[in-house]
Every structure is written in C-alpha cells, then in structure tokens.
N, C-alpha and C positions, 0 to 999 in steps of 0.2 A: 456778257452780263446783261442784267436787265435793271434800268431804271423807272421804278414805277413812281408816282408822281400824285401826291406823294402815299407813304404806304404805312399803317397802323395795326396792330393787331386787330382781331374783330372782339368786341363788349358785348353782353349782356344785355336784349332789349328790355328798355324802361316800363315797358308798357304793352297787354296783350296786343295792341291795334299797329305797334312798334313797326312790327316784323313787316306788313304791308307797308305802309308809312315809306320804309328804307328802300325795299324793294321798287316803290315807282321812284323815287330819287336817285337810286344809284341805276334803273335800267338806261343804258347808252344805245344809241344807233348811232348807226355810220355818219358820223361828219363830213362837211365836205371843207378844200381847204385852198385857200388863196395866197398868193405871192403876188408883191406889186412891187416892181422896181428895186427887189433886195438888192442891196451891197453890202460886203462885209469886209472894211479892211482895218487890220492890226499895226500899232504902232504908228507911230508918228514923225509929220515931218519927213525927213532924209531917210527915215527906217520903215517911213508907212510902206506895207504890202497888202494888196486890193486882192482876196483869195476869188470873192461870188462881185459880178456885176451885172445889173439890169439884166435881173431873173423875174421873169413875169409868168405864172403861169395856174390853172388851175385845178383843182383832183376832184373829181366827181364822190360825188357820196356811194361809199361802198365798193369804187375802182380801187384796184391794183396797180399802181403804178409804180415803175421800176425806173432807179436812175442810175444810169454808167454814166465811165467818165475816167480819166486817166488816173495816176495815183497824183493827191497832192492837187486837184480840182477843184476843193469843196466841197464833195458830194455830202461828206459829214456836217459838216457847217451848216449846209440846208437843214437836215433834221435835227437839228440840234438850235437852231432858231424854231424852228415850226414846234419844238418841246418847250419851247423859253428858256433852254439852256445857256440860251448866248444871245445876245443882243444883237441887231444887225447896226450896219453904221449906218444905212438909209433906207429906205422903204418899208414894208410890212408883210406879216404873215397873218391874217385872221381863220379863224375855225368856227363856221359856220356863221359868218358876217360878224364874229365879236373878235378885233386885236390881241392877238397872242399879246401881253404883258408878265413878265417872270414865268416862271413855273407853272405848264399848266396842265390842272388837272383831268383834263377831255386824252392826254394823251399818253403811252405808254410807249418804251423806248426798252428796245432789246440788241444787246451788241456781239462781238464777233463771239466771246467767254460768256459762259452761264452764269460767272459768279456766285453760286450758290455758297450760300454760310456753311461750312463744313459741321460744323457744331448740330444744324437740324437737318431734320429728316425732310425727304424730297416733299410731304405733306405740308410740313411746316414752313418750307421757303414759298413754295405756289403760297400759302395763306396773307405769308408779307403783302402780296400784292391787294389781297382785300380791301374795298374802301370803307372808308372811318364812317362807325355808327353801325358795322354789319354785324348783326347777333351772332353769336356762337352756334345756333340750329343754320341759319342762312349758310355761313361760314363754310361749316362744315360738309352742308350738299354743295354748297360751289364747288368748292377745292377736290371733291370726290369726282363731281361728273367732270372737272376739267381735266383731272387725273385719269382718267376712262378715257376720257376726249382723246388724249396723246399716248395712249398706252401704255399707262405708268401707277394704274390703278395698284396691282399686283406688288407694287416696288415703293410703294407710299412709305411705307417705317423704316425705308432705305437710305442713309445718308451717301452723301454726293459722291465719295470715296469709294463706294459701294458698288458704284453702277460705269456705264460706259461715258464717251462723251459724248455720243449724242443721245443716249437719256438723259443726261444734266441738260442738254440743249433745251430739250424736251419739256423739261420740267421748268426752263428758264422762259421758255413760250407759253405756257399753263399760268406763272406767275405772272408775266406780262397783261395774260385776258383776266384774269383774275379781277382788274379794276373795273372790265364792263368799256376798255378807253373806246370811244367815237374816233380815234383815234390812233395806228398801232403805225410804231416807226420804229422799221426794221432796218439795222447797221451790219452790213453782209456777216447773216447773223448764221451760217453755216460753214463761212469760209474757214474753218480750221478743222470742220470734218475730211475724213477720209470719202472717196467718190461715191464708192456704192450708200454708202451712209447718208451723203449729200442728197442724194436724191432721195432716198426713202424721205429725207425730211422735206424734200419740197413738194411729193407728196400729201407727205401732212399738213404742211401748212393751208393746201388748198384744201383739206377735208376738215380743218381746222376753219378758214375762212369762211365753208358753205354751213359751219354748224354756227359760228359765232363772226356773222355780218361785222363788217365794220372798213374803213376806208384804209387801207394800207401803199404805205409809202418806203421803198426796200431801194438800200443801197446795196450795191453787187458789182465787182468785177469781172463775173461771168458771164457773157451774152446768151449761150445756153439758157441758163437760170433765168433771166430775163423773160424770154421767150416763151418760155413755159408757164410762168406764175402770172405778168403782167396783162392787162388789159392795153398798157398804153408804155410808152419807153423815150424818157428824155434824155439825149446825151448833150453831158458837159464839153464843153472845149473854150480856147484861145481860139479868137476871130482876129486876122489881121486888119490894121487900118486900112480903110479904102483907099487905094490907090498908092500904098505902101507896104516895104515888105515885113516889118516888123509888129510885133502881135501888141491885142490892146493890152494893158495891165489886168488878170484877173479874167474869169472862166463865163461863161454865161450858156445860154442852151444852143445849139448849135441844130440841133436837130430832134423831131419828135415824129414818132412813128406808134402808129396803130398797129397792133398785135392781131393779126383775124383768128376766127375759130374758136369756137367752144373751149375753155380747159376741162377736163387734162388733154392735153394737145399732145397726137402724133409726135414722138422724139426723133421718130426717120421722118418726118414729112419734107418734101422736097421742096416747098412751099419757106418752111423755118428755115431751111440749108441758107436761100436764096437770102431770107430775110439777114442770117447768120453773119454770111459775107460780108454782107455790104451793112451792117453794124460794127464788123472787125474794122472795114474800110475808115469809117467814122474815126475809131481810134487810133486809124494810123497804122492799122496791120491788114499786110495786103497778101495775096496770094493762098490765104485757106478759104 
C-alpha cells in the first residue's frame, strides 16, 4: 500500500495566477536525509526491547539506497521514523537539515500491497496522492502523465479488481509520486509479486526514478534487488559485545557497501555475482 502524507482531493484554483503560484510550491527535489544516533525501543522496563540502535548514517540527495537486514531488524522502523510514522526513543532523523517532527510532508511511503480503494478507478486512487491546493487542470495532467509514466495510461477508468497485481503496484507507485515527495520510502514494495513481474518492475522503478528525480530509500529482502536498483546498500545486523560472545540488544548497520556501475546494471555481471555472495555472507547465508 501506499501512504501519502498527507493526501487531498485537488480544488479549484482561486485565481488565474493560482495555477503557477501551486506549481512552484508543490515542485520537490530530491532531499537528502540524515540519521544521528537513532534508537528505537518498545516497552518498558523488564519488557523494554531495543529493535534500531546507534544508526548513524546519511543518503545523498537523489541516491538510491537500499537497506537489508534480516527479518524482525528494523529495517521498517527506519522508514517509518524518517516518514514521522514513529517516533524514535533517541536521536534523529532530519530532511534536508530540518527535524523530521510527526508526519511529514517531504515524504511518501509505499508498502509491500497497493492498497488501492476498490470503489475508484486506478485514475482516482494515483489522484489521492495529489497535494492540497492542486487545481483540477494541474490535477489532471499530473495523474495522466504519471499514468503514462507506469504504463497504465490505457487502464486509468480501470478499477483495481480489474487489472493485475502488479498494475495495482504500479498505480500504487504513480500515487506515491503523485505528491512531487523529496522524499520516496520504499517498504519491499514488490515482494508479493511473482519473478518475472518483479523485475519488470524494478525496471520501472528506475525509468520511473530517471523521469521523477528524487532520493529513494528501499527496504528489500532480496540482495539481487538491491544490486540492481541501489547506488549505495546498508546492511542491518546484531554486533556482538567486545570481547563477548553474546550479541548487543538491538540491530545497527553492520556494513555499507558501494554498488559500482551505471544502472541498469548487467544481471550476469560477474562483478554483482562477487558482490551477491559476500552480501548473502553478511546475512548469515553461506555457500551461494
């Protein structure tokens, strides 16, 4: 599903000079986005459990960056702070040197389900995502050329029931951009596709990224996926106490590795094989 942040039908501009006016207010570029000593932990006392700890790190304006990590790491938690979905218990998140605080509007959040409102048509749900004050004319050309954008132009007076899962996906990524976010936080937002499906969309998402710039932050269980989409790849883990053999409470980055090469990147390249391994290695799985 996709959580846009937040999201309005579009109105009526007030005034001929309106329509400009909106336009340079809602145009976004790519944010860039900081972590500084987050921790996140739930519950209290005898029942506290510490999930993120002393997570320090930064995403370049316009990178791609991809975060693994095992199930049950946090990987969620992180973007879901860096959305103001959650609150950390210590440190911070800012976007573009201003404090993530609640809910914020720089970013848009797309999850593993489309969620699409069965009731509208694939035009109507991409429109949810429009920010508040966008006229009806504006409106309209957005939601059409992002419908173009993902190939769903054709399928616009199509409600969700109507089409595949990964056109819903499709359409649930179109809503997403929809807001213009400086910001787009991907929740392994393909992993309930079938393979060949998979990749067509990770495909798009990169002919999607080169047409509508903006800084993307992707959870994935897939190292493949990684590889392919990311500029940069942080992996979560459990670091043992120094000079003990028992792990600290709570995940942190354990490793960060630069992604080389132009995308769309060789899928046989022997270069990603290498890289492949020894990211399985990271999480604990050895021998492919």
């Amino acid at each position: 599903m996709t959580v846009v942040i937040p999201s309005v039908r579009p109105t009526a501009p007030s005034s001929p000079d309106s329509s400009s006016s909106v336009d340079a207010a809602h145009h976004a570029s790519a944010l860039p986005v900081s972590f500084r000593a987050l921790r996140r932990t739930f519950g209290n006392g005898n029942a506290a459990h510490t999930v993120l700890r002393d997570i320090s790190f930064d995403v370049r304006r316009g990178e791609v960056l991809a975060i693994l990590g095992p199930s049950g790491c946090g990987k969620s938690t992180l973007l879901r702070a860096a959305a103001g979905l959650d609150a950390p218990s210590a440190g911070s998140v800012d976007i573009d040197g201003t404090p993530v605080q609640g809910i914020d509007s720089r970013c848009a959040f797309a999850f593993q389900e489309p969620r699409l409102l069965p009731w509208h048509t694939l035009q109507a749900n991409v429109a949810i995502g429009l920010p508040k004050g966008t006229s009806v004319k504006q409106g309209k050309s957005k939601v059409g050329r992002l419908l173009e954008l993902v190939g769903l132009d054709k399928f616009a007076k199509h409600r969700p029931r109507e089409v595949s899962g990964g056109m819903a996906q499709r359409a649930s990524l179109a809503r997403a951009l929809a807001r213009n976010p400086g910001v787009l936080l991907l929740d392994e937002p393909f992993g309930a596709l079938d393979a060949l499906t998979r990749i067509k969309m990770q495909d798009l998402l990169l002919d999607v990224h080169a047409a509508e710039p903006t800084t993307v932050l992707l959870v994935t269980h897939d190292v493949d996926e990684a590889l392919q989409l990311a500029d940069r790849i942080i992996v979560l883990g459990k670091e043992a106490s120094a000079g003990q053999e028992t792990e600290h409470d709570g995940a942190t980055i354990v490793r960060t590795v630069d992604v080389p090469g132009d995308r769309p990147r060789n899928r046989g390249s022997v270069e990603l094989a290498r890289m492949r391994s020894s990211l399985l290695a990271s999480l604990g799985v050895d021998g492919h």
